[in-house]
C-alpha positions, 0 to 999 in steps of 0.5 A: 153605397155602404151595405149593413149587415148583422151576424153573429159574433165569432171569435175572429172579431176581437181587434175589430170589436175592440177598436169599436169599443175603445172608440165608443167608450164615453159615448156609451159610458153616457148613455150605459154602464161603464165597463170594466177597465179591463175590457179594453185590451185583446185580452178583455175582449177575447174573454168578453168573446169566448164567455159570450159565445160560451153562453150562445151555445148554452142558449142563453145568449145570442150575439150580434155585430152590426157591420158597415161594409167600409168601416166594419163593426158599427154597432152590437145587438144582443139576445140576453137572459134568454129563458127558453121556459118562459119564452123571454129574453131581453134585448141590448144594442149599441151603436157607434156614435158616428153611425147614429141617426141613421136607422141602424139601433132599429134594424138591430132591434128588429133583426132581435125581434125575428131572431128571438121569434124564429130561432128561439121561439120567444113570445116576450122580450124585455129592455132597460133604458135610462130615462134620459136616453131618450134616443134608445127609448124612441128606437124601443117604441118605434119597434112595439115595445112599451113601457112596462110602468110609469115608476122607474125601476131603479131610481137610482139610475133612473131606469125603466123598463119596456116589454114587447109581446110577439 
């Protein structure tokens, strides 16, 4: 039987979160914004690390990787914007295509949930979706979140916006 785990990003994760990425690259290009090309090399990915983990030890960034014991980095979920004063910070995940439907995009988010309450004394999360990402939507009110109003922020992407008080 496969075991999940969640942990923080280290800096040893650059091919294993590459290989991650590269494989996933249309999946989430459909579902997210595009990244920038010049991510996808070791390069890319070691300064995405660096800046990231940078951020984790100013308090304003808490990174995961969710790993499956038998095929390693399957998914990321991320603390971002974190703003102690105001108690909030918003959430991200993302789940490697083969990996979807099988609950993982929910323990990530809850797993945000507990971190956000436990070690950043957090009262407010926040989350931006596409409308038509219907699946990430499901996932956000699964774990509380509600949409913050009906009109979508940005109308360009179609993008709203869900809030989670704890």
């Amino acid at each position: 039987m496969k075991t999940i785990s969640i942990r923080k990003l280290e800096n040893t994760d650059i091919e294993a979160l590459l290989a991650f990425e590269i494989r996933n690259r249309e999946w989430f290009e459909s579902q997210i914004d595009a990244r920038d090309p010049s991510f996808y090399s070791s390069q890319g990915v070691a300064a995405h690390i660096e800046c990231y983990l940078a951020d984790f030890a100013r308090g304003t960034w808490h990174p995961f990787v969710i790993e499956d014991s038998i095929a390693g980095i399957v998914g990321r979920a991320n603390l971002k914007s974190i703003h102690s004063p105001k108690g909030a910070a918003e959430v991200g995940y993302r789940i490697d295509q083969r990996f979807c439907g099988q609950g993982l995009a929910t323990l990530a988010l809850q797993h945000l949930i507990r971190e956000a309450r436990m070690h950043w004394q957090l009262t407010q999360l926040f989350a931006h979706v596409y409308k038509d990402n219907v699946g990430s939507r499901k996932v956000l009110e699964r774990c509380g979140f509600l949409l913050e109003h009906e009109s979508w922020i940005d109308e360009t992407k179609d993008e709203c916006r869900f809030i989670l008080s704890i």
